[in-house]
C-alpha positions as CSV (number, residue, x, y, z in Angstrom):
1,X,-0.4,-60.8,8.5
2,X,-0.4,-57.0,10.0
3,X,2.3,-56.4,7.2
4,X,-0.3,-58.0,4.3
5,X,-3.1,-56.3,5.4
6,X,-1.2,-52.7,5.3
7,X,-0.1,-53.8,1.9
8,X,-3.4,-54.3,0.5
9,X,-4.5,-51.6,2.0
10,X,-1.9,-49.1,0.0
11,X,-2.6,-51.2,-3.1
12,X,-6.4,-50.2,-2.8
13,X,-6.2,-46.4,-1.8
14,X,-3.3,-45.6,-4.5
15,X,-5.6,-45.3,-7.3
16,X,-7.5,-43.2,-4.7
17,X,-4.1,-40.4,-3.9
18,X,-3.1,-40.7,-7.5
19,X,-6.5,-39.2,-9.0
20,X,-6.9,-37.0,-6.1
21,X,-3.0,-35.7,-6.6
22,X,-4.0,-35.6,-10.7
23,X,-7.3,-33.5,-9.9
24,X,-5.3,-31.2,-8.0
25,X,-2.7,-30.4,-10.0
26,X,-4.7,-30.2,-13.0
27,X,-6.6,-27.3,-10.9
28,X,-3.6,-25.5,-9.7
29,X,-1.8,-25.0,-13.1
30,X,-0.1,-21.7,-13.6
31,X,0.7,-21.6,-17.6
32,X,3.9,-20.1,-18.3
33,X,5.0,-19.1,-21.5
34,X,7.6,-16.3,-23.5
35,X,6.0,-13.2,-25.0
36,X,7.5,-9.8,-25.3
37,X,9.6,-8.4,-23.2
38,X,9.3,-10.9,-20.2
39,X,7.2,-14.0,-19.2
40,X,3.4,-14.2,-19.6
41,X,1.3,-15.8,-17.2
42,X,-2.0,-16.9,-16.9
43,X,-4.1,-19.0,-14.2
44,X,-7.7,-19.4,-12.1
45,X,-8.4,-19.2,-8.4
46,X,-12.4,-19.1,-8.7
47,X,-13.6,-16.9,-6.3
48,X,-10.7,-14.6,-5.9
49,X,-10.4,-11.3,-6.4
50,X,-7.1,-10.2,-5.3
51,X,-3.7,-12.7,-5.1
52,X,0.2,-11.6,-4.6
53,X,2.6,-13.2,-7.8
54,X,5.9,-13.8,-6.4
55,X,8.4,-14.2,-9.6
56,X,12.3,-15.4,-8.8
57,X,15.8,-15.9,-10.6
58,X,19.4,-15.3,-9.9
59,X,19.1,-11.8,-11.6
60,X,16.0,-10.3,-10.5
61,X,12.9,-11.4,-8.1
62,X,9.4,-9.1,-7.1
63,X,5.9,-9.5,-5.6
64,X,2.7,-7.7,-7.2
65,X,-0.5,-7.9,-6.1
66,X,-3.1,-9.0,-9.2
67,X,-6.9,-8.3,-9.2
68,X,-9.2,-10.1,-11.1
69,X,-13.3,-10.1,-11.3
70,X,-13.6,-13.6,-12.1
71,X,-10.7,-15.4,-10.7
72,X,-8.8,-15.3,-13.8
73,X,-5.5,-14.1,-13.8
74,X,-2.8,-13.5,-16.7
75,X,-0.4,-10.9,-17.7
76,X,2.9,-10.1,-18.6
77,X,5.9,-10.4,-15.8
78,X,8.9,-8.0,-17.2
79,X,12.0,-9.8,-17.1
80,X,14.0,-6.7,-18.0
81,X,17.3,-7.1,-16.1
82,X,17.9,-11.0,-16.2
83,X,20.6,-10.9,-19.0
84,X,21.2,-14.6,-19.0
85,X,19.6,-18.5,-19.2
86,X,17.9,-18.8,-15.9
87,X,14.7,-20.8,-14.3
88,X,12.2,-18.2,-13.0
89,X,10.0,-19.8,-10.3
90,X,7.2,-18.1,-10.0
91,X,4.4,-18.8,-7.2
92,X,1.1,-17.4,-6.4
93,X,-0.3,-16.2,-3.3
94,X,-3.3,-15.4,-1.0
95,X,-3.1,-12.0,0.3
96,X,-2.6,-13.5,3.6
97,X,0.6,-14.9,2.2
98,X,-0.2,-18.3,2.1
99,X,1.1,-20.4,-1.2
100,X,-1.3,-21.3,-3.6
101,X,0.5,-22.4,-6.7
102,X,3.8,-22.9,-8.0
103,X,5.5,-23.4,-11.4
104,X,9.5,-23.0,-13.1
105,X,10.2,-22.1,-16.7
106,X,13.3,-21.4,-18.2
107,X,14.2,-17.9,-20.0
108,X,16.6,-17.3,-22.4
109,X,17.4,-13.6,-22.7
110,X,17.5,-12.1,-26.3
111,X,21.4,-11.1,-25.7
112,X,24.0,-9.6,-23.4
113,X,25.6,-6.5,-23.5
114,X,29.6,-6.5,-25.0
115,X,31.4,-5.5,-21.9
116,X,34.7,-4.6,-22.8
117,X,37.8,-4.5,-21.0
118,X,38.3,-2.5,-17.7
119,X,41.2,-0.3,-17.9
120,X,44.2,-0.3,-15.5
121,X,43.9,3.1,-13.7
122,X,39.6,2.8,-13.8
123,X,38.4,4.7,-11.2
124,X,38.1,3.0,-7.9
125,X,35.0,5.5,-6.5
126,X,32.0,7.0,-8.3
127,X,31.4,10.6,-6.9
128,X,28.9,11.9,-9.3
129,X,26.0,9.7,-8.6
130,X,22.5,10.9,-9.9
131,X,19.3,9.3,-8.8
132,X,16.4,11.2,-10.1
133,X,12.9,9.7,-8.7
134,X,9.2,9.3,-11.0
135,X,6.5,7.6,-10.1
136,X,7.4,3.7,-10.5
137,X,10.6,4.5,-11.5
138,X,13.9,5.4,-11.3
139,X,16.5,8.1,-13.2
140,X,20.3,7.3,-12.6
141,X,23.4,9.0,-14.1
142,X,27.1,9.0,-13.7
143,X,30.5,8.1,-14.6
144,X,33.0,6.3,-13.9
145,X,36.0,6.4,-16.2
146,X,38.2,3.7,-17.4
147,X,35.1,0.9,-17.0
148,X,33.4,0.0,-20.2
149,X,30.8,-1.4,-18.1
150,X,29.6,-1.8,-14.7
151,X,26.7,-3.5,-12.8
152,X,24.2,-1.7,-11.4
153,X,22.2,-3.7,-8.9
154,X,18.8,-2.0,-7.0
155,X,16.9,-3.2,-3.9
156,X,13.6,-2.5,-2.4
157,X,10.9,-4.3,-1.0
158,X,8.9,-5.5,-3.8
159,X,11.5,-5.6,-6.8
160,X,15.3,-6.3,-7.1
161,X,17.5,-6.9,-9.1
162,X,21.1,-6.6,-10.8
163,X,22.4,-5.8,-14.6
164,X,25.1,-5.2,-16.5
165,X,25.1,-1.8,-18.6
166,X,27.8,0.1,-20.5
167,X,29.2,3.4,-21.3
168,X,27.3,5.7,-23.8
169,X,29.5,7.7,-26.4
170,X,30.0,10.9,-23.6
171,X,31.5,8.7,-21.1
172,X,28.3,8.6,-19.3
173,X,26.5,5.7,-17.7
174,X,22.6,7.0,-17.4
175,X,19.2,5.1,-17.8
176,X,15.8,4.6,-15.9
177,X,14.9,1.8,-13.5
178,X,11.4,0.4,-14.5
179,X,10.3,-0.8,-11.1
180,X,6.5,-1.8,-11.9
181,X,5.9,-3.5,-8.7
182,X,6.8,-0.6,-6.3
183,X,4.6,2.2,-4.5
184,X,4.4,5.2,-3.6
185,X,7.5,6.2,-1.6
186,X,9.4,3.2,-1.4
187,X,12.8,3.8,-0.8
188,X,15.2,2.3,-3.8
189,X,18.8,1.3,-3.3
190,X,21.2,2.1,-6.1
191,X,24.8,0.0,-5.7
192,X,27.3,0.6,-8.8
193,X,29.9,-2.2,-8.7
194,X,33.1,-3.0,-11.3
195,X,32.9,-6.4,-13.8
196,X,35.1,-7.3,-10.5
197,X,32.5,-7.3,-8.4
198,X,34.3,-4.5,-6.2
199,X,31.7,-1.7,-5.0
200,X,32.0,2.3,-6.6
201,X,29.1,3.6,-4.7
202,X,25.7,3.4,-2.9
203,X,22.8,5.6,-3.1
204,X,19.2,5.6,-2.2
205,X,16.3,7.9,-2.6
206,X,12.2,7.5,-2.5
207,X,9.9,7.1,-5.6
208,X,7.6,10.0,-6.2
209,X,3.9,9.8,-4.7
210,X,1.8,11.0,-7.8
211,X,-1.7,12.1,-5.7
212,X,-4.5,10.0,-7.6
213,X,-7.5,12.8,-8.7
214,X,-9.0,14.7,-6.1
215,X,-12.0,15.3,-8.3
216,X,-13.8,18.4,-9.1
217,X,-16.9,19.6,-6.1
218,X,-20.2,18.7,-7.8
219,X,-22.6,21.4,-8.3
220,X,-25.5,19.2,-7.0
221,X,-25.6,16.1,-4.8
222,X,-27.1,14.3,-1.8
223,X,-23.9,16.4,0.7
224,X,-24.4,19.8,-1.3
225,X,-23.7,22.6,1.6
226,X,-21.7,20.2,3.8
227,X,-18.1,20.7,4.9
228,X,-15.9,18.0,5.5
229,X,-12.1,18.0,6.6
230,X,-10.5,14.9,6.0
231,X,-7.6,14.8,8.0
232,X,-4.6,12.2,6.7
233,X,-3.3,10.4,9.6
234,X,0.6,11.0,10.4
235,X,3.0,12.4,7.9
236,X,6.6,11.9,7.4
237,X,7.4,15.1,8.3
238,X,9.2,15.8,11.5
239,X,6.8,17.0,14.1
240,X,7.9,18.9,17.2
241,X,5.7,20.1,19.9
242,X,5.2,21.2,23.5
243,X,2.6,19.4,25.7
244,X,-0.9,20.8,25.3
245,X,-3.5,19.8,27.7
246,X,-5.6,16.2,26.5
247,X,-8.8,18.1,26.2
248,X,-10.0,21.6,26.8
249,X,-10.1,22.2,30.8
250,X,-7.6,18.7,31.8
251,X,-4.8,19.2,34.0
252,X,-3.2,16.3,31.6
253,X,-1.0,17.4,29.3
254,X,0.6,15.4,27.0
255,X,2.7,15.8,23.4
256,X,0.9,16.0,19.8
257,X,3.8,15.0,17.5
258,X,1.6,12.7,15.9
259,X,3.4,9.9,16.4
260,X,3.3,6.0,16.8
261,X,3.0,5.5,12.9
262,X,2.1,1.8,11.7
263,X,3.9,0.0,9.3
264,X,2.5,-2.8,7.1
265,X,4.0,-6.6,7.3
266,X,3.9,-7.5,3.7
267,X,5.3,-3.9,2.4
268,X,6.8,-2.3,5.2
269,X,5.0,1.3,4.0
270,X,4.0,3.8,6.6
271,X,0.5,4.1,7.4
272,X,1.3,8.3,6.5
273,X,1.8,7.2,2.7
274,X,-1.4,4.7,3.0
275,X,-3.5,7.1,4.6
276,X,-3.0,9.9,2.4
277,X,-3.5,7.9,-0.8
278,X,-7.0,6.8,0.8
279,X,-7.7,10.7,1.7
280,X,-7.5,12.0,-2.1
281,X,-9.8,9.1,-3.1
282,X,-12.0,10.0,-0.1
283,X,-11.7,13.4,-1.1
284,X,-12.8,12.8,-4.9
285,X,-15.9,10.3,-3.6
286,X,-17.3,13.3,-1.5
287,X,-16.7,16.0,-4.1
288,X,-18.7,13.6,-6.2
289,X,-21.7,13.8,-3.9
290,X,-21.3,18.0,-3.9
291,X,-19.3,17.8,-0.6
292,X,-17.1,21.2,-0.1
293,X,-13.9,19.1,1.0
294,X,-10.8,20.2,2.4
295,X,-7.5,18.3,3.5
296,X,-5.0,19.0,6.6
297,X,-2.4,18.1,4.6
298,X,-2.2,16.7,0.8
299,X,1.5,16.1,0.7
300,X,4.4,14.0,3.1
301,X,6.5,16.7,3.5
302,X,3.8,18.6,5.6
303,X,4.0,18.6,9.2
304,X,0.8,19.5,11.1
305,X,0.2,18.4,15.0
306,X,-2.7,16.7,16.4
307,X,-3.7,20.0,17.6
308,X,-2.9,21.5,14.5
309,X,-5.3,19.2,12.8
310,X,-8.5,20.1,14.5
311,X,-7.9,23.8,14.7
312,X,-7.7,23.6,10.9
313,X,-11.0,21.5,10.6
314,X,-12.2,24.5,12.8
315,X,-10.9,27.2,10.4
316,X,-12.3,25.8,7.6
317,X,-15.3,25.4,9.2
318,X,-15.8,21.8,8.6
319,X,-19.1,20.1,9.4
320,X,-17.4,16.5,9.8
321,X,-13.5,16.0,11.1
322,X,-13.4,12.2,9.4
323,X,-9.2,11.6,10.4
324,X,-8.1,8.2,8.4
325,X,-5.5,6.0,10.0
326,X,-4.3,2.3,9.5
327,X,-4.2,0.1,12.6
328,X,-1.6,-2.4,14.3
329,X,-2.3,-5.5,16.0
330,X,-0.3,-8.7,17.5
331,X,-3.0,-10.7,15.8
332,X,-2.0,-11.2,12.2
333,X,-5.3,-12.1,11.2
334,X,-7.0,-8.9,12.5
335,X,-9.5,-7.7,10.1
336,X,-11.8,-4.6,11.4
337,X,-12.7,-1.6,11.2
338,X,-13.1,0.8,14.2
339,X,-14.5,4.4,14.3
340,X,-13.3,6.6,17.3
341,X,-15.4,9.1,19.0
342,X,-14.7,11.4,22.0
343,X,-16.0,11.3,24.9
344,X,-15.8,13.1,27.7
345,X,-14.3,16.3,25.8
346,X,-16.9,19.4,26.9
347,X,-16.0,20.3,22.7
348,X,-17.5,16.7,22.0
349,X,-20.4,17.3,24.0
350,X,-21.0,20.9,22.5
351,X,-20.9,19.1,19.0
352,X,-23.1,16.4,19.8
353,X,-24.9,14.7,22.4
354,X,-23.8,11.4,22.8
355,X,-26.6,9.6,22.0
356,X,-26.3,10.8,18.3
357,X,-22.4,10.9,18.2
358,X,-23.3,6.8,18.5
359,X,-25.9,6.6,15.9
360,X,-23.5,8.7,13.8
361,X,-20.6,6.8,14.3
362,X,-22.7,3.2,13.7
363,X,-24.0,5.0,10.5
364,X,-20.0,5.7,9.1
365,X,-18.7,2.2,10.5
366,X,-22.0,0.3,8.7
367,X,-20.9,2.1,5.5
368,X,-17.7,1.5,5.5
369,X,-18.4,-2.9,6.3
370,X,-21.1,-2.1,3.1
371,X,-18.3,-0.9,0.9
372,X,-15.5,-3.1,1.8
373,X,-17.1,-6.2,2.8
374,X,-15.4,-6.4,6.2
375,X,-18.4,-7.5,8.6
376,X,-16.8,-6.2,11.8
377,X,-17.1,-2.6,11.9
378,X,-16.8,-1.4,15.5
379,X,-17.3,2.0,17.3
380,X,-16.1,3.1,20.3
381,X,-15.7,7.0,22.9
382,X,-12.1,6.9,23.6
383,X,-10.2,10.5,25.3
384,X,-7.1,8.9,24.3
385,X,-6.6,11.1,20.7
386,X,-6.0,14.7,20.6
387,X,-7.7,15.6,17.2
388,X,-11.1,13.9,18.2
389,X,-10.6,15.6,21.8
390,X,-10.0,19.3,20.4
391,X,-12.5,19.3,17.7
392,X,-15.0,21.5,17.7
393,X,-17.4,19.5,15.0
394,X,-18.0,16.1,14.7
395,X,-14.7,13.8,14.9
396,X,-14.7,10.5,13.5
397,X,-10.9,8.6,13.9
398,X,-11.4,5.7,11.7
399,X,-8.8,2.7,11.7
400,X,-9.3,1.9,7.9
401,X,-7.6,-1.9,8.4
402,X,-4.9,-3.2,10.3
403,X,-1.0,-2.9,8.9
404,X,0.3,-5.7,10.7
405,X,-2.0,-8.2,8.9
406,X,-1.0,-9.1,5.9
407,X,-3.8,-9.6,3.8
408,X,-5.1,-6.2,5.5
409,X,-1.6,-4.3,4.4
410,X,-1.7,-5.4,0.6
411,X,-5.0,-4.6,-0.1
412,X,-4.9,-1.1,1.8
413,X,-2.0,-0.8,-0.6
414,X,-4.3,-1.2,-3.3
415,X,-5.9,1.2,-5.5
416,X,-9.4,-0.6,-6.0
417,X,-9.9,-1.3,-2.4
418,X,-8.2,2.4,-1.3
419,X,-11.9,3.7,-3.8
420,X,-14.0,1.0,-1.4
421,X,-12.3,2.8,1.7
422,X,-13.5,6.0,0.3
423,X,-16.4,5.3,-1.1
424,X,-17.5,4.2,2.5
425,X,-16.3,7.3,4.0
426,X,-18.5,9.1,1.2
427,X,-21.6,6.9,1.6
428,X,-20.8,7.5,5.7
429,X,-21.2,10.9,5.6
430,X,-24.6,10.9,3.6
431,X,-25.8,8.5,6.0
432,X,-25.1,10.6,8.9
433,X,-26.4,13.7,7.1
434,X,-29.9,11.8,6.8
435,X,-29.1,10.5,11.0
436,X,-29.2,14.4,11.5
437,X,-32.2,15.0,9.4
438,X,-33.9,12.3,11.3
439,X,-34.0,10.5,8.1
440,X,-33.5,6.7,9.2
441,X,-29.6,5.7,7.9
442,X,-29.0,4.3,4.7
443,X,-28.4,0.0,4.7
């Protein structure tokens, strides 16, 4: 009877899963079709604006991060180095890496190259390797008599992938990776390897990081007459320094390599490269509002120690010492923002009292949740950073996100939420000029 009644139950609720299963995948469609030079696609996640597209086949595989205003998505994925029949699975993504959808098509390359025969006494080492970095990109030359053709395969976080390519008329082997899906300073491995499969050589180097505009100082604006030193947490730059003490007058004295540098989950990048991307827009958002702006350092290959930093900010007679960093947390959901103050340095309390350091640093943190949507936005008087302790102005050491989550490391990655970062740092500033003023902060 128990065996009946479960029966009839299943009977009933089929109609039930079926429709709901139907409804479902009728939602979560990604359309996949074959357009020039790789594999359109197009789908909806209503209410979206940012999701990751993982793409997949035995030749080649990447992960972009798409942004739509609508929660339509669709574009072009550039198959250039799958060379023959293969099913590309591609799936879709939250930022937080969760899957969303999934779908397989097959591609059919255009055509191989002719690969010739290898010669008997081919070479069994490449010596003359030449990578030459651009920004997204790639340059490779070198040769390697006696092959008509080799494969070049390349690695990095967010694209791989491996081709065969063949000898130009000089006996040279040269081209350019396209690598779309990379950043700023990823580091590309280049492996050369016979129709045998038997390796010829290795060689890595970084793309280039290509500042985005640091704008033009605006002869009139709501921060006309106010000096601000931005200050680009980390670098990669070796650091080395003797121990200072933590704060003017301490009998502490500790090292300021600038060190403990975060690194994000999803794309491994240092929080140097991060930081400094969000700096120059930062940089261009308070030009914009007449700011006189200057930077501790605008490049990676420049070293400057935490001390360093603030005696800058002093030189240049900054107004504001706003220092942008990228946090780390166990959590993997973290998602805050936290504004550092110091606070028990006598240069702090020379600055400000701390009454208004508070109402200054609520004012930068509300601007920054307003810009970015994050609704916690914390402050906090910590002794534990050097720059803040040393700085003779108002020092603000804002943790722009957190590295270690996901969804927090791709879209710090990303140059439309890198401008929200900034514009909050912009519209901070004004609100803290108006705090200063006595003007009641701006919502």
């Amino acid at each position: 009877m128990k065996r009946m009644f479960a029966l009839l139950c299943t009977i009933l609720l089929l109609p039930v899963f079926w429709g709901h299963a139907k409804a479902v995948s009728k939602q979560a469609a990604i359309t996949l079709s074959r357009a020039e030079g790789g594999l359109s696609y197009s789908f909806s996640l209503p209410g979206t604006e940012f999701a990751c597209l993982q793409y997949k086949n035995g030749d080649e595989q990447g992960m972009l991060t798409l942004r739509s205003s609508d929660g339509r998505f669709e574009g072009v994925l550039p198959l250039s180095y799958t060379q023959t029949a293969r099913q590309v699975t591609v799936t879709v993504l939250s930022i937080g890496q969760k899957q969303l959808l999934r779908q397989t098509a097959d591609w059919v390359p255009s055509g191989a190259p002719e690969t010739g025969k290898q010669e008997k006494d081919a070479v069994r080492k490449v010596t003359d390797l030449e990578l030459i970095p651009g920004e997204k990109e790639m340059g490779y030359r070198f040769t390697a008599p006696g092959h008509p053709a080799v494969v070049l395969s390349f690695s990095s976080v967010m694209q791989k992938g491996a081709f065969v390519i063949t000898v130009d008329e000089a006996g040279v082997f040269a081209g350019t990776l396209s690598l779309p899906n990379t950043y700023a300073r990823d580091l590309i491995t280049l492996r050369v390897r016979d129709l045998r499969g038997r390796e010829l050589a290795e060689k890595a180097e970084r793309t280039l990081f290509v500042p985005p505009d640091a704008g033009e100082t605006a002869a009139a604006g709501p921060l006309s007459g106010v000096v601000v030193c931005l200050d680009p947490g980390h670098q990669q730059a070796d650091v080395r320094t003797s121990k200072v003490p933590v704060m003017p007058g301490s009998d502490l004295r500790v090292f300021t390599d600038n060190g403990g540098m975060a690194q994000g989950a999803v794309t491994l990048r240092k929080e140097s490269i991060a930081a400094l991307e969000i700096s120059y827009r930062a940089c261009a958002a308070l030009r914009e509002a007449g700011a006189l702006v200057f930077m501790t350092r605008w490049n990676e290959e420049t070293g400057v120690s935490n001390l360093g930093r603030a005696d800058y900010a002093h030189e240049v007679g900054a107004g504001y010492f706003i220092r942008v960093h990228l946090n780390m947390a166990e959590k993997k959901t973290a998602n805050a923002i936290d504004v550092y103050c110091p606070d028990k340095s006598p240069y702090a309390r020379l600055a400000l009292d701390k009454a208004t350091y508070r109402l200054l640093a609520r004012a930068l943190a509300d601007a920054l949740s307003a810009q970015t949507g994050v609704k916690t936005a914390r402050t906090h008087f910590s002794d534990q950073f050097i720059g803040n302790n040393w700085a003779r102005m108002p020092a603000f050491l804002v943790e722009t996100g957190y590295m270690s989550s996901p969804a927090n490391d791709v879209l710090l990655s990303h140059p439309v939420y890198q401008d929200r970062v900034a514009r909050g740092i912009a519209e901070g500033v004004i609100a803290m000029e108006e705090v200063l003023k006595g003007a009641p902060a701006q919502e």
